[in-house]
Structure formats: C-alpha cells, structure tokens
NUTI-418773 format. One record per residue (C-alpha): x, y, z; residue in three letters. Coordinates in nm, 3 decimals, always signed. Each point is the difference from the previous one (the first is absolute). Example, Ala and Ser with C-alpha at 12.3 -4.5 7.8 and 13.67 -1.06 7.14 Angstrom:
<nodes>
{node {+1.230,-0.450,+0.780},ala}
{node {+0.137,+0.344,-0.066},ser}
</nodes>
This chain:
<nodes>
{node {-1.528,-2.584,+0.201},unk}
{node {+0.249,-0.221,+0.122},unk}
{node {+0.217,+0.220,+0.244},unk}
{node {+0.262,-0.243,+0.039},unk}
{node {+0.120,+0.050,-0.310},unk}
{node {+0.001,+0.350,+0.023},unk}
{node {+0.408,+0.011,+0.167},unk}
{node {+0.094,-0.197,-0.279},unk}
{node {-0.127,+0.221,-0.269},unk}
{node {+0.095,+0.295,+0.128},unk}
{node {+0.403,-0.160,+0.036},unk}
{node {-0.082,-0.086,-0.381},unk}
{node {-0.048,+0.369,-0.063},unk}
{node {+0.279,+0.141,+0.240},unk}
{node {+0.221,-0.302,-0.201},unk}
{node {-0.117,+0.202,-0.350},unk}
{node {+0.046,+0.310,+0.070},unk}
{node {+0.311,-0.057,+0.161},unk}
{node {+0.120,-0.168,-0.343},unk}
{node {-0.086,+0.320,-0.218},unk}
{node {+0.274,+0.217,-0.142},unk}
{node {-0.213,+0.290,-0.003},unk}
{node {-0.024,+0.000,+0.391},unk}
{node {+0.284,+0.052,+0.067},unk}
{node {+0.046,+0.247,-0.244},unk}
{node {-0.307,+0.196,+0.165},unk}
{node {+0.193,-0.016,+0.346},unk}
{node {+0.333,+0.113,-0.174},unk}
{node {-0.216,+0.328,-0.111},unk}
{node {-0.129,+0.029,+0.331},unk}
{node {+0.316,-0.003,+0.151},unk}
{node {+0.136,+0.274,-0.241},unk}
{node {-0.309,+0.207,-0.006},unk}
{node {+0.069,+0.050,+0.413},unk}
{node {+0.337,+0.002,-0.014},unk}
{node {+0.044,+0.268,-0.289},unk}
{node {-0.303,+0.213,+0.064},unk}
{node {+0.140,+0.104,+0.378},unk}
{node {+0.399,-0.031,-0.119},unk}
{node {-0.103,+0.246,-0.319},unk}
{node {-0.226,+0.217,+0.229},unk}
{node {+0.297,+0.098,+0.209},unk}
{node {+0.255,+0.044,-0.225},unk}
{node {-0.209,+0.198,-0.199},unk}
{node {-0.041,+0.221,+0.335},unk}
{node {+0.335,-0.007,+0.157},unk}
{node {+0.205,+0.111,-0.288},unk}
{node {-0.286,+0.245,-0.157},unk}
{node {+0.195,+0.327,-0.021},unk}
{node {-0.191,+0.293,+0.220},unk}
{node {-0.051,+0.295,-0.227},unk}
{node {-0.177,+0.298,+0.072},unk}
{node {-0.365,-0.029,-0.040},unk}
{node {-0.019,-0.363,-0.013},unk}
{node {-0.122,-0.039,+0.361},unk}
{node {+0.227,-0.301,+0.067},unk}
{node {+0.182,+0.191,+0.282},unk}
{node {+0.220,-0.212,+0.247},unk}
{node {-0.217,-0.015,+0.220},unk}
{node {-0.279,-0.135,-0.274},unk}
{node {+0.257,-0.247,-0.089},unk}
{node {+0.062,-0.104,+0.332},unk}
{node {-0.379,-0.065,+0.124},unk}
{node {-0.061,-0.185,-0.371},unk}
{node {+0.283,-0.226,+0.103},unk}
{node {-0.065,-0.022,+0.329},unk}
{node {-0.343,-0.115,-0.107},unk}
{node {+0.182,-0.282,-0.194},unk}
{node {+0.156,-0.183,+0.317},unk}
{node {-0.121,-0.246,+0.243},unk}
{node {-0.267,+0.029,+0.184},unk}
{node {-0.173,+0.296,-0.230},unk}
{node {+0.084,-0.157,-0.291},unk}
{node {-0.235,-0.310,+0.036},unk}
{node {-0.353,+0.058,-0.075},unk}
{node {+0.172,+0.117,-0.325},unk}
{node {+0.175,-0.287,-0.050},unk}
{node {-0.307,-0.239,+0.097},unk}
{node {-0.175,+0.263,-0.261},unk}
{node {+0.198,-0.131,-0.283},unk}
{node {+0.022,-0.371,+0.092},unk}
{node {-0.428,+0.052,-0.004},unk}
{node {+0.031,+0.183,-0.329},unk}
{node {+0.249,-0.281,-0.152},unk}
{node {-0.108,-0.319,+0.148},unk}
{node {-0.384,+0.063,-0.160},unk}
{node {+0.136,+0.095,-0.331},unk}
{node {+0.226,-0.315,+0.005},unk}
{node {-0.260,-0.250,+0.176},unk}
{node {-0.294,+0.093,-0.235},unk}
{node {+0.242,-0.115,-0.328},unk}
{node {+0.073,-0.347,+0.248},unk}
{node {-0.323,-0.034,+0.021},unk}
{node {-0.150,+0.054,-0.320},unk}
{node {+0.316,-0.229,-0.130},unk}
{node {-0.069,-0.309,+0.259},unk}
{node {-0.397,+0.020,-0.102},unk}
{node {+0.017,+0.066,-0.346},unk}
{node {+0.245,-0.271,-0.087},unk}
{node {-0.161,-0.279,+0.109},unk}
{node {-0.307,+0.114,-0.225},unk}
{node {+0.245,+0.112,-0.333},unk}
{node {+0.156,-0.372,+0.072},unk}
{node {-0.325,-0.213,+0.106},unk}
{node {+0.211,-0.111,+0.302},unk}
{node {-0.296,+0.050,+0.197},unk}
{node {-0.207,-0.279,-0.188},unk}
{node {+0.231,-0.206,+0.128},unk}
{node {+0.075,+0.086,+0.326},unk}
{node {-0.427,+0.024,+0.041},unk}
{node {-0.002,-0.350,-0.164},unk}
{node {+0.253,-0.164,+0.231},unk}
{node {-0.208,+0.047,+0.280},unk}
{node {+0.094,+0.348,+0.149},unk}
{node {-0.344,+0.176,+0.087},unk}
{node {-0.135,+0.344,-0.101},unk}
{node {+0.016,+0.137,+0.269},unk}
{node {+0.329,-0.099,+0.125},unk}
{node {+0.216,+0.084,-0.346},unk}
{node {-0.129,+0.366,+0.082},unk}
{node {+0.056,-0.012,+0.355},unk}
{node {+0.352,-0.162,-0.054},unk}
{node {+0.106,+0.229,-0.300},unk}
{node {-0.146,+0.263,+0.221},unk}
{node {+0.229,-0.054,+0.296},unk}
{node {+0.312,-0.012,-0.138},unk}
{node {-0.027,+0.271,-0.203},unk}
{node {-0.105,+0.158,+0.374},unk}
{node {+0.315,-0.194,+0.149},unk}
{node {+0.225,+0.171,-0.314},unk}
{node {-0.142,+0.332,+0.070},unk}
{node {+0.148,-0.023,+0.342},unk}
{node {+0.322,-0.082,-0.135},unk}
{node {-0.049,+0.339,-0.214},unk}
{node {-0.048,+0.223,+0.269},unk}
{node {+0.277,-0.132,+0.202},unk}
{node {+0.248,+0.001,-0.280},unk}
{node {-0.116,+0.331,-0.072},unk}
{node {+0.004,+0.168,+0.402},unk}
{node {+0.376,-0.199,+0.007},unk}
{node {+0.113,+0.212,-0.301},unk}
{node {-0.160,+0.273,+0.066},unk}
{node {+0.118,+0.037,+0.438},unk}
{node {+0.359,-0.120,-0.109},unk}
{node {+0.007,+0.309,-0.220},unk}
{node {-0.161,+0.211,+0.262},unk}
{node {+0.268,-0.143,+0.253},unk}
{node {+0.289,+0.114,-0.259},unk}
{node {-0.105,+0.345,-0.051},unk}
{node {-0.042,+0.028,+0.399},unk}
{node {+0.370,-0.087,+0.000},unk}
{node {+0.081,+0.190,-0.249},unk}
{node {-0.175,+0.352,+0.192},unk}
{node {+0.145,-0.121,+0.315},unk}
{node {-0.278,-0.122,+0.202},unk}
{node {-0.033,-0.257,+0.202},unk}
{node {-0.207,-0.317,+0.068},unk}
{node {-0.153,+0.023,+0.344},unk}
{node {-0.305,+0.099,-0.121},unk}
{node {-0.002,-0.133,-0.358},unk}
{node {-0.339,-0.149,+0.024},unk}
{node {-0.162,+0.312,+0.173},unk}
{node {-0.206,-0.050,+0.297},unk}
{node {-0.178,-0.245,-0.084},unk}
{node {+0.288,-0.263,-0.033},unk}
{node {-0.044,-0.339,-0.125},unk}
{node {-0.383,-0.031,+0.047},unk}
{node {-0.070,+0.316,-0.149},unk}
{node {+0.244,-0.110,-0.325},unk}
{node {-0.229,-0.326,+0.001},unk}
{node {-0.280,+0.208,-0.040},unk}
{node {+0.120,+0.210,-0.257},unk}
{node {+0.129,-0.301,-0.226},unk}
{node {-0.395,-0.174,+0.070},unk}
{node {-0.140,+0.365,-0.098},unk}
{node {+0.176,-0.046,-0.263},unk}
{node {-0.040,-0.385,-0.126},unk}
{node {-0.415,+0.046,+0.020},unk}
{node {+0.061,+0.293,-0.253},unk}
{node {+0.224,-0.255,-0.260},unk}
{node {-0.276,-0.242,+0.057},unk}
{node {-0.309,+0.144,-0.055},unk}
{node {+0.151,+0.099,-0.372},unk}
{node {+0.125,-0.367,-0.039},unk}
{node {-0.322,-0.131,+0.061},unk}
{node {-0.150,+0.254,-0.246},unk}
{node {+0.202,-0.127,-0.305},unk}
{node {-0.069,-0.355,+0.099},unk}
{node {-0.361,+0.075,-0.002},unk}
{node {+0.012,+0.173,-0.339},unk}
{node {+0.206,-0.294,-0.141},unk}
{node {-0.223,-0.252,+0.127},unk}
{node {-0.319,+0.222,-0.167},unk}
{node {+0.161,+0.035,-0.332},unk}
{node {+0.220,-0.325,+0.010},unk}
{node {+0.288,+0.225,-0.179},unk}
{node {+0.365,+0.082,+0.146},unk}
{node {-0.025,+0.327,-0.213},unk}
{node {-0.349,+0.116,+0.099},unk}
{node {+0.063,-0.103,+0.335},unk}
{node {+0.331,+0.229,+0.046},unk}
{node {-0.139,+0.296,-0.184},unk}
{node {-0.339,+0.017,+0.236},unk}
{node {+0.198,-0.010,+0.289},unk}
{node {+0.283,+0.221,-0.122},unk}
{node {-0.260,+0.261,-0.148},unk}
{node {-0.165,-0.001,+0.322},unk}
{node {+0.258,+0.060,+0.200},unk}
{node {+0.138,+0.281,-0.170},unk}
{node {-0.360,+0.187,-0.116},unk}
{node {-0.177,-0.032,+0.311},unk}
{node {+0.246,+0.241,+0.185},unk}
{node {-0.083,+0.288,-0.311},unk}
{node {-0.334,-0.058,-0.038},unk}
{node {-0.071,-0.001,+0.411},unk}
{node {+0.254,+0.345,-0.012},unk}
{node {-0.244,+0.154,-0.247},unk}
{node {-0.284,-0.130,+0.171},unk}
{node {+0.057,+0.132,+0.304},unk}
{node {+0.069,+0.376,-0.152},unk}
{node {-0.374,-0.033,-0.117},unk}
{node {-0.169,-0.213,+0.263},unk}
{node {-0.149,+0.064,+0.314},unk}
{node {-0.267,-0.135,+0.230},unk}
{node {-0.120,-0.417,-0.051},unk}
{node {+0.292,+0.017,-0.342},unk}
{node {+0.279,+0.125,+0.213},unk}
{node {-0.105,-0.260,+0.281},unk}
{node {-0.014,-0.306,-0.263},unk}
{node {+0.348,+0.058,-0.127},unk}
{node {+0.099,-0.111,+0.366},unk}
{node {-0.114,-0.338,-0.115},unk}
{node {+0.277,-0.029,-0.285},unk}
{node {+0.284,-0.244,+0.013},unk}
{node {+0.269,+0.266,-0.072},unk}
{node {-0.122,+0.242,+0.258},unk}
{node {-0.054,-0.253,+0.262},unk}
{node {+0.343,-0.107,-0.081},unk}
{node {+0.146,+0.379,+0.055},unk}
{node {-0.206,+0.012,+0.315},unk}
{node {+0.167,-0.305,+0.141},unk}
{node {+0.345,+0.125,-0.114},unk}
{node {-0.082,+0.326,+0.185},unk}
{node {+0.044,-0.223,+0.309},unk}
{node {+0.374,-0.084,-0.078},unk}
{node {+0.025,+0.375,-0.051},unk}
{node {+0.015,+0.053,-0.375},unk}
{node {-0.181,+0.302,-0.123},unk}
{node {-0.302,-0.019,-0.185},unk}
{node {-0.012,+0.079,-0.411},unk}
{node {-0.352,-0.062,-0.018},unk}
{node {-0.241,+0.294,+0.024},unk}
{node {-0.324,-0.157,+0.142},unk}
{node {-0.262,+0.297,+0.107},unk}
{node {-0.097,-0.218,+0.347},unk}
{node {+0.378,-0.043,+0.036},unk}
{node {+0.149,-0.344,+0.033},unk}
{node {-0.147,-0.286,+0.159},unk}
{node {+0.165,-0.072,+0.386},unk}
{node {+0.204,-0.296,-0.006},unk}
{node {-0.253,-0.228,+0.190},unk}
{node {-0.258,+0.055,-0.285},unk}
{node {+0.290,-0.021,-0.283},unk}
{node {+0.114,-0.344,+0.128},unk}
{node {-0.366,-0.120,+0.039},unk}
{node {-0.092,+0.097,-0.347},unk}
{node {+0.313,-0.157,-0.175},unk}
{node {-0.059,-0.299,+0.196},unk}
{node {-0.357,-0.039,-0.158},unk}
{node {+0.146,+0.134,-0.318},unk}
{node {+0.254,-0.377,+0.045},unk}
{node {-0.309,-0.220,+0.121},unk}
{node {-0.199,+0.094,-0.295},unk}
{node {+0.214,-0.011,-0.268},unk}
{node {+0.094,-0.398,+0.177},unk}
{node {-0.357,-0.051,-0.038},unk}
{node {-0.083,+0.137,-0.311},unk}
{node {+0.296,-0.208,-0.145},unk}
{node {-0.128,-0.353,+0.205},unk}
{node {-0.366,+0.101,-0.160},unk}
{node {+0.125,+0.158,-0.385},unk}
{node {+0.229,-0.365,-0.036},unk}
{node {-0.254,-0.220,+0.143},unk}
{node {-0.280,+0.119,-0.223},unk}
{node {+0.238,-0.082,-0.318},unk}
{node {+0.046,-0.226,-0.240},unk}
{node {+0.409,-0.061,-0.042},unk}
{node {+0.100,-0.020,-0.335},unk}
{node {+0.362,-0.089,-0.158},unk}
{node {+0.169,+0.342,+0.003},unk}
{node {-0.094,+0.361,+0.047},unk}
{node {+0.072,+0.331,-0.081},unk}
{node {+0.353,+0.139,-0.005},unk}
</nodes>
C-alpha cells in the first residue's frame, strides 16, 4: 500500500459524497427529525388539557417540561442525534459502497492505480469524516431547540451545559459519534460482503432495529454465561455508553449494562474489525464490472 496516496483518495471520496443529492437530503431529515421530535414533544405537553384521572397534573406538566430545557434536556437530545445519525449513516454507507459495485466504478478506480487497501481506507474515512458532520448537524438542531424551549419556560443560560461545561458537552457529542460509527462501519462491511447497495442497507438496518427486541426478550429468559454474552452486543454496548451522557437504558440485559470503559472498548474493536475484515474480504476478491444493486 502506497500511503501517500491515501489523502488524495480519501478528498476523492469527501469530493463524491459531497456531490450527492441524497446527502443532503439525509441531513435535511436529520435536521427535522431533531427539530420536530423535541418542538412536537412540548407542544403536545404544554397545551395537553389536565382532566381528572389523566395524571398530567401541573405539577406533572411542569417537571415533563422542565425535563425538556437546557441542561436536563441533553442526554435526550444526544439520545436522538445517536438514534438518527445511525439510521441515516448506515443508508450513506450502504449508498457510497454499493454504487461503485452497481456502476463498476471501482474497476476503474482499482485499475488506475488506487490500491486495495487504500480505496477502503479512503471510502472508509470520509464516510467517518461525514458522520461527524451528522452528529454535529444533528446536536446543533437538536441544543438550538433545547435553547428555545428554555426561553420559552423562562430559564436561563448560566448553567445550560450542566456542570460539566464545555468538556463534558465534548464528551457527550464523542459518546455519541463512536455510537453513529460503529453502525456505519457495519453497513459498509455488509456492502463490501455482498457487493449490493440493497443488501448492504437492509443488514445493517435489520440489525439495528432487531437486535434491541431480540436482546429485550433475551434478557427476560437469560441468566448466568447468556445474560453475560449479551454484554458483548453492539446495541447494548452502545446503550451502555449512552448511559454515560445520561440517557436511560431500553435494553433489558440480566448482567445489566456494560460500564462505559468496557462499552467504548468493545465498539472500538467492533470498528477495527469490521476495517479489517473489509481490507481482508476486498483483497481476497476478484473485481468484476458491476455488482449487485
């Protein structure tokens, strides 16, 4: 592998996926996903009439709202930056990989010169570099609607970011970036292995959504070596590294959820192997004219 090409490559990539429609049609949705699930979420619970027996008392109302301002309301809204950014990065990935198969584009870019190992490693880091751009679009929408409702219930900014301040909010977006990633990575694996946009998308997108069911009824039924080997999941290790920012957990794992230290060492292995598997998978292959759709 020539690793001086590698910069070059990987500005190829950024260059093509900043060219595609479709991206910034997936930031568009991420913006409006943040924006509209917190805006909703509060209208629906300031102007929710109190009737007798429904529970939502004033005082209700008031702590659920409360619980929608700055600084409580941001392992939520890191929560559903997570939850969007994966969704959204999985179909960027799956796209950016399967095309060049569908099209045979990688042929040529292989047959100009471009090594193996770099047109993964390139691809693979600016689909990394986009994924930042996800979660920051993403924490931007989501905090400046945070910020409004704060306004809106009369609090103030002093201690917007909590008491952590900046480093802590740092943190929290990083927490937050190595649970987009290790998804990302996923898809691009499966669309490497399968050499199809569609088969690609689906794996990851299946996976994403089944493993949180399957480790819930799991972990009614589990116990003992079981219960401890769903720690080892990508979903839970994702929740337990979310638990960090302060997001509750929604997965029922019997052993409970891994501490953040193990969750961010596990995803991190999770990223280095599915690199490597990709590197070896591509290597091993013959490249033929077009792919799978």
């Amino acid at each position: 592998m020539t690793w001086a090409n590698l910069p070059h490559l990987v500005g190829l990539e950024w260059f093509k996926l900043r060219k595609r429609p479709m991206l910034y049609v997936l930031l568009a949705v991420v913006i409006m996903f943040l924006v509209t699930t917190e805006a909703l979420g509060y209208l629906f619970i300031r102007f929710l009439p109190t009737t007798e027996g429904s529970g939502m008392t004033p005082q209700v109302r008031q702590g659920l709202l409360d619980s929608m301002a700055l600084p409580a309301a941001l392992p939520g809204v890191f929560g559903n930056v997570q939850t969007i950014a994966a969704i959204l990065t999985i179909v960027l990935a799956a796209v950016s990989f399967g095309g060049e198969f569908g099209w045979g584009t990688v042929r040529l870019l292989i047959g100009r010169g471009a090594g193996r190992a770099e047109y993964i490693l390139g691809k693979t880091l600016a689909l990394a570099g986009w994924a930042v751009v996800f979660v920051v679009v993403g924490a931007v929408a989501g905090l400046a609607t945070a910020a409004v409702i704060t306004a809106l219930e009369g609090h103030g900014f002093s201690g917007a970011l909590g008491d952590a301040g900046v480093g802590g909010l740092l943190a929290t977006a990083a927490r937050t970036y190595l649970g987009t990633l290790v998804y990302l990575l996923l898809a691009a694996f499966a669309t490497v292995l399968t050499r199809s946009t569609a088969a690609g998308m689906a794996i990851g997108l299946v996976y994403y959504f089944v493993e949180g069911l399957v480790g819930n009824i799991l972990g009614i039924f589990t116990s003992g070596w079981v219960a401890h080997l769903l720690q080892a999941l990508i979903g839970v290790n994702v929740r337990g590294l979310m638990a960090a920012n302060g997001q509750e957990a929604t997965t029922l794992v019997p052993a409970g959820l891994p501490s953040p230290t193990q969750s961010t060492l596990v995803l991190f292995l999770y990223v280095a192997a599915f690199v490597v598997a990709m590197l070896l998978l591509f290597r091993a292959r013959d490249i033929t004219a077009g792919g799978g759709q």
